[in-house]
VOGU-3710 file (C-alpha; in Angstrom, 3 decimals, decimal comma):
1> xxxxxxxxxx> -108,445/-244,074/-92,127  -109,835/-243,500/-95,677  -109,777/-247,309/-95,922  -112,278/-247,484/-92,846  -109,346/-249,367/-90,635  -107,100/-248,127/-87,612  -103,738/-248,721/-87,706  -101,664/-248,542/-84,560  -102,104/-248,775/-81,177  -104,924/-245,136/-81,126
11> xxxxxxxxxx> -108,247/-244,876/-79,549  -111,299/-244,147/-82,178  -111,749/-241,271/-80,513  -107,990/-239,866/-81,763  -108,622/-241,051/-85,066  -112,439/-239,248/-85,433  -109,985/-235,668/-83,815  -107,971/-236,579/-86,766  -110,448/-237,001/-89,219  -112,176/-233,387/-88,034
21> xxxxxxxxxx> -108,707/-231,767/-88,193  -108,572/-232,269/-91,687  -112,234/-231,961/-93,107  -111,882/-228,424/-91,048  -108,461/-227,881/-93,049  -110,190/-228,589/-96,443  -112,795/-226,587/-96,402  -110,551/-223,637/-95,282  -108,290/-223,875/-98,065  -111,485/-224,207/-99,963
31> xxxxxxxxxx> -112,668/-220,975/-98,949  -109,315/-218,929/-99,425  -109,484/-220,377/-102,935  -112,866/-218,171/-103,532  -111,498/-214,995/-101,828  -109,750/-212,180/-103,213  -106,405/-211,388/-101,828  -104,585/-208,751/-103,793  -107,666/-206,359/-104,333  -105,496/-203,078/-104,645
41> xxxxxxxxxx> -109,185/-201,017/-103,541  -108,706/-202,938/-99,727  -105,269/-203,077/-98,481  -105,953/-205,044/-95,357  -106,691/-208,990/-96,183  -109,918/-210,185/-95,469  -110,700/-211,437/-92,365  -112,886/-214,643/-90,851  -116,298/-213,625/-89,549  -117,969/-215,430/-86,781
51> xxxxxxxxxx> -119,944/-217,609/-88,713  -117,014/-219,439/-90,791  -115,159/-219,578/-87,287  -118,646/-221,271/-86,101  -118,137/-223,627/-89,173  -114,464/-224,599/-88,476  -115,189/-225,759/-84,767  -118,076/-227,800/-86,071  -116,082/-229,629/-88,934  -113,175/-229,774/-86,102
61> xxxxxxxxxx> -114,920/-231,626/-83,506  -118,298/-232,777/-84,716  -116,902/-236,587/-86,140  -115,066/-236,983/-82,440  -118,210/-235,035/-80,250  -120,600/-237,543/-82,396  -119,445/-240,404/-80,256  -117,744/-239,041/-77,702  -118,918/-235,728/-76,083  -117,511/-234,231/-74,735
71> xxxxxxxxxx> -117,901/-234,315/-69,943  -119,267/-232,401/-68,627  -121,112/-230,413/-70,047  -121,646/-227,159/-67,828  -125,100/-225,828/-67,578  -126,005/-223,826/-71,336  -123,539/-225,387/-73,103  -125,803/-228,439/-74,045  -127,387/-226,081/-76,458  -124,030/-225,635/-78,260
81> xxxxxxxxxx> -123,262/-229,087/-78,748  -127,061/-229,448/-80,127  -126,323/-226,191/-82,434  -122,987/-227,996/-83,725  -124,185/-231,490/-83,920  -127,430/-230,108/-86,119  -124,708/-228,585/-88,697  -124,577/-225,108/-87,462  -126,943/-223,727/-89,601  -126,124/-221,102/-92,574
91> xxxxxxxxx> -122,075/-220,931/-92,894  -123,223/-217,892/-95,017  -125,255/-215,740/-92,747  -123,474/-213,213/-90,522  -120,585/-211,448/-91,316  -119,336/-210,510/-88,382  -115,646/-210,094/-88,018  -113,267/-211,783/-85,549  -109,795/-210,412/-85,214
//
């Protein structure tokens, strides 16, 4: 895959999943690098906020959704898949929690 070729008997589309799984994987590892987990002032560990969840689906299925999007597409979802294909906008604004 880095080389640009398939190898085996996979569909594009498999490979593209594959290559989202792991830019998705990188950049989270990438971000737990910059955050601070044994701050004795909060004993819980921080948590993902909406917008880096956001971020994760995008790197996860935007190389796959780019050429194959996924069908159908139920009414107000086409909006999504515009929002995720644009880049998602700021992976820095909100802070809300999930968990």
């Amino acid at each position: 895959m880095e080389q640009g070729r398939a190898v085996g008997n996979k569909e594009l589309r498999e490979y593209l999943e594959i290559e989202g799984y792991a830019d998705a994987a990188n950049w989270v590892y990438a971000q737990a690098i910059r955050r601070t987990w044994d701050d004795p002032s909060n004993p819980t560990p921080p948590r993902i906020n909406l917008t880096e969840l956001r971020e994760i689906h995008r790197r996860t299925v935007a190389p796959a959704w780019s050429l194959f999007p996924p069908d159908p597409i139920l009414p107000g979802e086409g909006a999504q898949l515009a929002l995720l294909e644009s880049g998602g906008g700021d992976v820095e604004g909100q802070a809300r929690e999930v968990g």
